[in-house]
Backbone as a ProteinNet text record, in pm:
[ID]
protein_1_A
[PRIMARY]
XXXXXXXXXXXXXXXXXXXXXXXXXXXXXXXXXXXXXXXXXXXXXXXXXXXXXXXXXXXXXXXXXXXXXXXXXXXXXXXXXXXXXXXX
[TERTIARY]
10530.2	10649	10704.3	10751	10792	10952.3	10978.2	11136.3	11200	11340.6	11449.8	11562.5	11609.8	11705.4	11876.8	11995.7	12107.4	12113.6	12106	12074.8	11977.2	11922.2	11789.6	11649.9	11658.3	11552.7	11405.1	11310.9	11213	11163.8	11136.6	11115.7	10968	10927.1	10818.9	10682.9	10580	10552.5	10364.2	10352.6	10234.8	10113.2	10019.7	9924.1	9807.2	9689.9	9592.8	9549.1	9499.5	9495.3	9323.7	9249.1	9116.3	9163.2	9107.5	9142.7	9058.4	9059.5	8974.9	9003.9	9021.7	9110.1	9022	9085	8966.2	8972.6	8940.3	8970.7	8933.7	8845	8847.6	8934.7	9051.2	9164.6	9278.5	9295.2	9350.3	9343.1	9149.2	9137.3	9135.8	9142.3	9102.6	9169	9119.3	9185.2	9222.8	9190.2	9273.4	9139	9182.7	9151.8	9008.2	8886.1	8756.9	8818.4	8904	8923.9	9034.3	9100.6	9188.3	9129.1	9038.7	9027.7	9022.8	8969.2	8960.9	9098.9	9123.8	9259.7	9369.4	9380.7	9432.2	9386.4	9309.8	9235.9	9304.1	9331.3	9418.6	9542	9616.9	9764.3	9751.7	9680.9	9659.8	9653.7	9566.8	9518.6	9631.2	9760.4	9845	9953.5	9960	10037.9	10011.8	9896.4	9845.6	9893.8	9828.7	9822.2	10040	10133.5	10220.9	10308.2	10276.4	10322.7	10246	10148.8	10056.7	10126.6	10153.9	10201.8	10351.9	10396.8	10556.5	10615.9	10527.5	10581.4	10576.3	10639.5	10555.6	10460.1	10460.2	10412.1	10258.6	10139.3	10073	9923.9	9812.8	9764.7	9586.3	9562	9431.2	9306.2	9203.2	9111.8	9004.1	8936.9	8856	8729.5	8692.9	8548.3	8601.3	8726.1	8753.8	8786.7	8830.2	8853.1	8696.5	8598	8450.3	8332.8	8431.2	8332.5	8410.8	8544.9	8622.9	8558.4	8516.5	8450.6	8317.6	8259.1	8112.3	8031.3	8042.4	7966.5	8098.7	8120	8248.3	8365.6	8363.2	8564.9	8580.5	8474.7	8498.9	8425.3	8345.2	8231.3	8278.4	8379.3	8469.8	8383.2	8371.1	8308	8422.8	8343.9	8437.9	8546.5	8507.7	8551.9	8561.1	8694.9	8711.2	8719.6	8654.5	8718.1	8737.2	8893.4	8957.2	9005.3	9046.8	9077.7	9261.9	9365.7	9466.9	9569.9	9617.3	9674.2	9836.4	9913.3	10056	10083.8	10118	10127.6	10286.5	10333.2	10459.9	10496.8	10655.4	10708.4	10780.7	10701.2	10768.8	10839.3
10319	10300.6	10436	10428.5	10535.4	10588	10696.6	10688.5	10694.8	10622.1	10648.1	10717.9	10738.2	10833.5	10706.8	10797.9	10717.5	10657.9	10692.5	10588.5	10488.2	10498.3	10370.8	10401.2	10530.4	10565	10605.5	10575.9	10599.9	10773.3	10832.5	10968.2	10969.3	11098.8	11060.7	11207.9	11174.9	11220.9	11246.3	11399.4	11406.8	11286	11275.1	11149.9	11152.2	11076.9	11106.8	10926.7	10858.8	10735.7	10694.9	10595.7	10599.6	10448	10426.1	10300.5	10286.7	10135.8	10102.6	10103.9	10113.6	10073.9	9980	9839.1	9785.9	9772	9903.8	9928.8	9793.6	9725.2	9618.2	9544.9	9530	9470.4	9478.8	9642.7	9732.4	9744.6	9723.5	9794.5	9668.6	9517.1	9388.6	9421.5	9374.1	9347.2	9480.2	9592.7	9719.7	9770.2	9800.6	9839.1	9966.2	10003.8	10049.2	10189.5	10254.1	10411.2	10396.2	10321.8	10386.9	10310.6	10312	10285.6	10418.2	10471.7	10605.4	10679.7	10722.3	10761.8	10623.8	10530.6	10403	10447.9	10452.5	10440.4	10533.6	10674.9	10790.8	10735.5	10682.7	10672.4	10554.2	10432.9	10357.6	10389.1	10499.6	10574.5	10630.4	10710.3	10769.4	10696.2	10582.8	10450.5	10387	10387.4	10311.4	10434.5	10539.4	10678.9	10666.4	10626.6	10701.5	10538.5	10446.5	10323.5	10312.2	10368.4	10406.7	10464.3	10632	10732.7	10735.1	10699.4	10707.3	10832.7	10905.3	11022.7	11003.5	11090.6	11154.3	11210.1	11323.1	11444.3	11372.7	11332.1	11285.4	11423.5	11431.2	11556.6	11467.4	11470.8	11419.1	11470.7	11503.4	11596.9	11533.4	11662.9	11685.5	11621.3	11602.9	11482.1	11364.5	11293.6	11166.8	11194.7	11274.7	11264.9	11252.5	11350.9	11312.2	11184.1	11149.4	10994.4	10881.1	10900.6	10799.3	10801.9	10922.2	10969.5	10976.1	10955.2	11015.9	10864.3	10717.2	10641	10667.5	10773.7	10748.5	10694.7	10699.7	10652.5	10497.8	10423	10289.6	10215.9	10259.9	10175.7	10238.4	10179.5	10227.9	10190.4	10252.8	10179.4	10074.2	10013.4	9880.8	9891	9938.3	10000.5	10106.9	10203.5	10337.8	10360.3	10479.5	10459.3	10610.1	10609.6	10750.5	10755.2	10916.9	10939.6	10941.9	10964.9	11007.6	11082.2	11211.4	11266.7	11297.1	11261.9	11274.5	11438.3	11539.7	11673.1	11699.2	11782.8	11791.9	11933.1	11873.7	11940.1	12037.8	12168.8	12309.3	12385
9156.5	9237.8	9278.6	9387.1	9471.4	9401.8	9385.1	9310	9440.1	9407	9514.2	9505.2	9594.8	9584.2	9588.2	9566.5	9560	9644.1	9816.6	9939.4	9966.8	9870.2	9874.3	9928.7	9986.1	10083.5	9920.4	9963.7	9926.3	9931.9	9852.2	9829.1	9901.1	9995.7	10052.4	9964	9904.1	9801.5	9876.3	9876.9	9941	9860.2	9937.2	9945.6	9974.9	10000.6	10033.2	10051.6	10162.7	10103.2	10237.6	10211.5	10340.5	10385.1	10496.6	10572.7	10674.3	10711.2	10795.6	10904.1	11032.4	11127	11273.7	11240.3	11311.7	11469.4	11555.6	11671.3	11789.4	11772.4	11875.5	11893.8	11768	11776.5	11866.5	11880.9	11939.5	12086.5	12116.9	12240.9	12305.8	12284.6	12359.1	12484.2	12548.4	12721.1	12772.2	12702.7	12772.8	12875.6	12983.5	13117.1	13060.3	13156.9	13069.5	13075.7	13170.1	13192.2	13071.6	13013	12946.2	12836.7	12766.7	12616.7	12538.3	12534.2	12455	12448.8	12537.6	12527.7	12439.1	12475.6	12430.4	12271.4	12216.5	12108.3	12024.8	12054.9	12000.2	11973.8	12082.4	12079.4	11914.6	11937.6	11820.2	11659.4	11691.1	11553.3	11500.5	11598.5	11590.6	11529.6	11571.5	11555.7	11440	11427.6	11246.9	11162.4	11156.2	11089.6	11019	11154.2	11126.2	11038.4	11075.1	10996.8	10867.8	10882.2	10668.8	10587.4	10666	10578.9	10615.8	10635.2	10673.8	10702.2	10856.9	10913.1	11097.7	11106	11259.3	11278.4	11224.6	11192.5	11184	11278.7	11321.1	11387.7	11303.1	11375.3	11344.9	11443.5	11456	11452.7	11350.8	11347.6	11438.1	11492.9	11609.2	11628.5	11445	11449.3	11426.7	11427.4	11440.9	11620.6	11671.5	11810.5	11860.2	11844.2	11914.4	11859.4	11736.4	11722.7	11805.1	11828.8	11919.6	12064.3	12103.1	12237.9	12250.5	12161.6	12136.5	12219.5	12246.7	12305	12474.4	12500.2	12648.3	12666.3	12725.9	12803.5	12762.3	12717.3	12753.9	12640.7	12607.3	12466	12364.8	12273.5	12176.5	12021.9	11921.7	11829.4	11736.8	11701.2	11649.2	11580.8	11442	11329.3	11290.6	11258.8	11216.6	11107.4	11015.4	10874.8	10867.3	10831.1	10823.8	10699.8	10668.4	10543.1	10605.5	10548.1	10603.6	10492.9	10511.7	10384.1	10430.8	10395.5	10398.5	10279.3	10353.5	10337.6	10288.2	10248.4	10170.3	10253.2	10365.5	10380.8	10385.4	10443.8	10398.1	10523.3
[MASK]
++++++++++++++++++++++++++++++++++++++++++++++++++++++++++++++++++++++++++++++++++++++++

């Protein structure tokens, strides 16, 4: 359990946690020029409702396996690591 503070808020405590993220879910019905890009903003979006930040930074071989079949043939399933870092 997460300790809390007197306001109730949850203390946010560096992390490290892996996940699946099942991108076809994500990309259904979205238009073929904007999946990939679509696909980032998502990752960004899962990434920041996991770890409970903004602070959102996307490494460069999850960016070229998102890109690596093109703009439009997205692979199904992602499996990322994601680490919540302690603010300095």
């Amino acid at each position: 359990m997460a300790k809390t503070t007197k306001t109730g808020k949850k203390t946010v405590e560096p992390v490290v946690r892996d996940a699946t993220i099942h991108m076809h879910k994500y990309i259904h019905k979205i238009q073929f020029k904007r999946r990939a890009p679509r696909a980032i903003r998502e990752i960004r979006k899962f990434a920041a409702k996991a770890m409970l930040t903004k602070d959102i930074r996307i490494d460069t071989t999850l960016n070229r396996y998102i890109w690596s079949n093109g703009i439009r043939n997205l692979p199904r399933r992602i499996r990322v690591r994601m680490s919540r870092k302690r603010n300095e």
